[in-house]
C-alpha positions in Angstrom: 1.7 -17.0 -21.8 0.1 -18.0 -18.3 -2.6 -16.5 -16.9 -0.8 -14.7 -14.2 0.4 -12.5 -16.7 -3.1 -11.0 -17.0 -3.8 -10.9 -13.2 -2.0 -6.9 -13.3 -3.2 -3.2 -13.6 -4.0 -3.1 -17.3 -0.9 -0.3 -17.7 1.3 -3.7 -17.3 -0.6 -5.6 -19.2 -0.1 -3.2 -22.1 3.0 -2.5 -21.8 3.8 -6.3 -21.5 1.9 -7.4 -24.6 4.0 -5.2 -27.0 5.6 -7.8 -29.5 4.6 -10.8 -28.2 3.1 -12.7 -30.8 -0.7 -12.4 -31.6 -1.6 -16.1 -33.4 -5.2 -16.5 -35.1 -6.0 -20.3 -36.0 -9.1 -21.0 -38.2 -10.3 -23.6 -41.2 -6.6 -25.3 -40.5 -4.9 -21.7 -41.5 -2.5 -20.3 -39.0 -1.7 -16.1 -38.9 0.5 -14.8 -36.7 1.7 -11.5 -36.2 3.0 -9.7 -33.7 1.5 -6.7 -31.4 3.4 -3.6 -31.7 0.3 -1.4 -30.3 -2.1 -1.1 -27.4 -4.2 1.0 -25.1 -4.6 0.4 -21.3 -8.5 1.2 -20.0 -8.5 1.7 -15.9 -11.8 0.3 -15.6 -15.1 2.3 -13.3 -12.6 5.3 -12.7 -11.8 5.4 -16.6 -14.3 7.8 -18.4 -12.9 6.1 -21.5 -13.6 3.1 -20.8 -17.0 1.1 -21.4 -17.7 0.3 -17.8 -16.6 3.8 -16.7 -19.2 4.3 -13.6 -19.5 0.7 -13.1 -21.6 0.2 -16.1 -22.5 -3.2 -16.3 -24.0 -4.7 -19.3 -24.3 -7.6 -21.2 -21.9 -6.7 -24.0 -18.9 -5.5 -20.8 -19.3 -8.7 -19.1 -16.2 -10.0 -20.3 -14.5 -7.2 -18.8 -15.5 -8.2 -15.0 -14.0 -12.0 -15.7 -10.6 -12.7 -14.2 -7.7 -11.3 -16.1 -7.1 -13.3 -19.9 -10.5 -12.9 -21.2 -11.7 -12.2 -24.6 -14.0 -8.8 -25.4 -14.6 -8.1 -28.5 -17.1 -4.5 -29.4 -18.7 -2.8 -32.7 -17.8 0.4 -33.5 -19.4 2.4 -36.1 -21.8 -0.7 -36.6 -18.9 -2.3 -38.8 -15.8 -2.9 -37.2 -14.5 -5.3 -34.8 -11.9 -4.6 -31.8 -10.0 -7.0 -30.0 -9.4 -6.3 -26.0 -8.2 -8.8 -23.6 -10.2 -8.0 -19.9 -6.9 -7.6 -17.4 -6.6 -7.7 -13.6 -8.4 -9.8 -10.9 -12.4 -11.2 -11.5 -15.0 -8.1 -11.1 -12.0 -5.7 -11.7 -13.3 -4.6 -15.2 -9.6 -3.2 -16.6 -9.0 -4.1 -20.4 -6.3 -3.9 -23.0 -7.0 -2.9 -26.9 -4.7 -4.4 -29.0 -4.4 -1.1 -31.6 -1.5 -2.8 -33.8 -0.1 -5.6 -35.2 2.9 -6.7 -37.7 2.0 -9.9 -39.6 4.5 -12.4 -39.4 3.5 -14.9 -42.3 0.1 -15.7 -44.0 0.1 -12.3 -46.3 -2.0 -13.7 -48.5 -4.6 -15.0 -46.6 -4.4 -11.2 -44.5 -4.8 -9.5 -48.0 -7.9 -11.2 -48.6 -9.3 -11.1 -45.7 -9.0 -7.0 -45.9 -9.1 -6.0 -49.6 -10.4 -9.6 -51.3 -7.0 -9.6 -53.7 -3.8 -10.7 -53.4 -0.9 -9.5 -51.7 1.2 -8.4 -54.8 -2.0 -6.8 -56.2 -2.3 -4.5 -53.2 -0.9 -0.7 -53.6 1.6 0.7 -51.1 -1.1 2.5 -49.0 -2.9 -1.1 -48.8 0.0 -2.7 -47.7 0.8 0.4 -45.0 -2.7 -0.5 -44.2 -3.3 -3.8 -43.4 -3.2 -4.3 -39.8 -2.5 -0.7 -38.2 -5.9 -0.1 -36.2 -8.0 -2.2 -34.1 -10.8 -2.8 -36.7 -8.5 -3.5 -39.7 -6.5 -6.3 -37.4 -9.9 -7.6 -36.7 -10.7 -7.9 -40.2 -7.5 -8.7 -41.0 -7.4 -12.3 -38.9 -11.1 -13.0 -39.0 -11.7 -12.0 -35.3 -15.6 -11.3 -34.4 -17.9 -11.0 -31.2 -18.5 -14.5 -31.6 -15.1 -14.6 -29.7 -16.2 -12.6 -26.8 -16.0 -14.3 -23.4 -14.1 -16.8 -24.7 -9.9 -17.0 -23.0 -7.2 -16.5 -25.1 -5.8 -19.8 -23.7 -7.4 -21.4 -26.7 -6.7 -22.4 -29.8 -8.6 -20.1 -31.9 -7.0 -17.0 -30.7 -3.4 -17.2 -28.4 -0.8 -15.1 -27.6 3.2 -16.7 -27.7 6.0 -14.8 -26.5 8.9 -13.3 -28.9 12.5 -14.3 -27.3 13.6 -11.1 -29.7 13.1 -8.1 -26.9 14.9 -5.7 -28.2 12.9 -2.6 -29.0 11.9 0.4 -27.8 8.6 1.6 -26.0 6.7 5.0 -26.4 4.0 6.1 -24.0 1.5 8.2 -25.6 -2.0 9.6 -25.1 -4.9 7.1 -26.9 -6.4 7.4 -29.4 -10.4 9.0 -30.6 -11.5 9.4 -27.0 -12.7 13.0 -27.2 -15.3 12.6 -25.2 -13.4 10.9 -22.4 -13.1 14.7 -20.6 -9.7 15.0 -18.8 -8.8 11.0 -19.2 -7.8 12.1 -23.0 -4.7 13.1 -21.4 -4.0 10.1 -19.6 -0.5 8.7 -21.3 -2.0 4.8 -21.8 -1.0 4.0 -25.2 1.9 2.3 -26.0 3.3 1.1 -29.0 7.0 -0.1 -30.3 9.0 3.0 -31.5 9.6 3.1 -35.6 6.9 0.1 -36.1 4.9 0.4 -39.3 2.5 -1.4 -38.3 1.5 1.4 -35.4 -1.9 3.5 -36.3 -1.1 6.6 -35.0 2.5 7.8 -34.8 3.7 10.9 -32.7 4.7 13.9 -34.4 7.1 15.0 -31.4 
């Protein structure tokens, strides 16, 4: 993945991210899976997103970097999301990656979630693993000590999947209540029938 792929509106970069793979190395261990859900934020114009208003902080810096760039936040002072900042330097746009599909390593993902084994888990765990941007987070070990960092490296990296055949729903995203009318903005995509997807529409 180059980093012109990033230099877009963050709608493309969304939309574009959808099963490429998502590959966490660490301690010599290797995790990949593949993202089959994210969420586009528009940046100052966004009321959903963190620099909505041109907020500017130390935590959103990552966000005004060029296109490619690492920002991970806390919510509910416990759980970790991954966003990668998208369009040109002091264009704050991001993506949230919402959902991803391991690929191999389920043991070392079971651990990192629920500290057991993958055969010990129950069927909810295993539905469970890595369908919502905190339990991904936990999932591969991803923290703020990440942030500002590129995804060019070799701690976190995203490959792409020859396989393209799959299908994408456009949808509104997900716990932004407060967001006003951008609730009903349709920028969350995710790969139609994936498991591995947090919130599936009814219609």
């Amino acid at each position: 993945m180059n980093k012109e792929f990033y230099i877009k509106n963050s709608i493309d970069v969304a939309k574009g991210l959808l099963n490429k793979y998502l590959i966490r190395e660490y301690d010599g261990k290797k995790i990949i899976t593949k993202i089959v859900e994210t969420e586009a934020y528009m940046g100052v114009n966004d009321k959903a997103s963190h620099v909505y208003n041109d907020k500017k902080s130390v935590r959103t810096q990552p966000l005004y970097m060029e296109g490619g760039h690492i920002y991970v936040y806390l919510i509910y002072g416990m759980y970790n999301c991954l966003n990668l900042s998208a369009n040109k330097e002091n264009i704050p746009e991001c993506v949230l990656i919402r959902g991803v599909e391991p690929v191999n390593s389920f043991e070392e993902i079971s651990y990192n979630r629920f500290d057991k084994s993958y055969n010990e888990l129950n069927s909810y765990q295993k539905k469970n693993l890595t369908n919502g941007p905190g339990k991904l987070c936990k999932a591969l070990k991803i923290d703020r000590s990440l942030s500002g960092k590129t995804i060019f490296s070799n701690e976190l990296y995203i490959e792409d999947n020859p396989d393209n055949d799959f299908n994408i729903v456009e949808s509104k995203r997900v716990n932004i209540d407060y967001a006003e009318e951008a609730v009903d903005y349709p920028w969350r995509f995710y790969i139609e029938n994936n498991k591995y997807v947090s919130v599936i529409d009814k219609k």
